[in-house]
C-alpha positions as CSV (number, residue, x, y, z in Angstrom):
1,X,104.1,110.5,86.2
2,X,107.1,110.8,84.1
3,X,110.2,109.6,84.9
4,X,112.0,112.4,85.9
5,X,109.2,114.1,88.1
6,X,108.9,110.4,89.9
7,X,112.8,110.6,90.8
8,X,112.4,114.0,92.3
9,X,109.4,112.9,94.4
10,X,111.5,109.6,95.6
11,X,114.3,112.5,96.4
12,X,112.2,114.7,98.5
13,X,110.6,111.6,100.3
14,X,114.2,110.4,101.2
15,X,115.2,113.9,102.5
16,X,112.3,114.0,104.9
17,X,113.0,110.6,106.4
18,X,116.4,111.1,106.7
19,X,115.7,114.5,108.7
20,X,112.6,112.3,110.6
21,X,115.4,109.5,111.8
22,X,117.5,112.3,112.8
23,X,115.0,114.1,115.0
24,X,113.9,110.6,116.4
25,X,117.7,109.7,117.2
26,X,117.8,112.8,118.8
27,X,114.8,112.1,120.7
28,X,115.7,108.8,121.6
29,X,119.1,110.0,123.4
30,X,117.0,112.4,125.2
31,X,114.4,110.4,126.3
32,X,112.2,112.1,124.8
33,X,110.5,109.2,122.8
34,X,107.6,108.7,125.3
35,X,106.7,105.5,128.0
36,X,105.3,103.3,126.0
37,X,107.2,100.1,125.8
38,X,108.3,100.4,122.3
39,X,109.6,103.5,123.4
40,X,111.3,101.6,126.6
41,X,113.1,98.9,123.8
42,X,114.4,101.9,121.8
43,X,116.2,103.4,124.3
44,X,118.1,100.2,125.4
45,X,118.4,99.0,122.1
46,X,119.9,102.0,121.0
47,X,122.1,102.4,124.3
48,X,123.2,98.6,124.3
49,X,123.5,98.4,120.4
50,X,123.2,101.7,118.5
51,X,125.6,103.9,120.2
52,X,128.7,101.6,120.8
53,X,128.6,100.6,117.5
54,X,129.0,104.7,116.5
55,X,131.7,105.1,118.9
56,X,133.5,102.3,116.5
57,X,133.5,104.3,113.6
């Protein structure tokens, strides 16, 4: 791969994580993210931690 095709690769891969976090986030505030317990940790974690800290800002 040349250089410049790699860099536009890296820049489409960071696009669709970016919009991938955002649907997640989304999710998350919902409750949408499932039962499982990982899910269970998100949700508090992002309640206890994640949103004050955006409220800062």
């Amino acid at each position: 791969m040349t250089q410049k095709t790699l860099h536009h690769w890296h820049k489409e891969h960071n696009k669709l994580v970016s919009e991938f976090h955002k649907k997640h986030e989304i999710e998350i505030q919902r409750g949408e993210n499932g039962n499982s317990l990982l899910a269970k940790w998100e949700r508090y974690f992002y309640k206890k931690v994640i949103s004050p800290l955006k409220e800062v800002k």
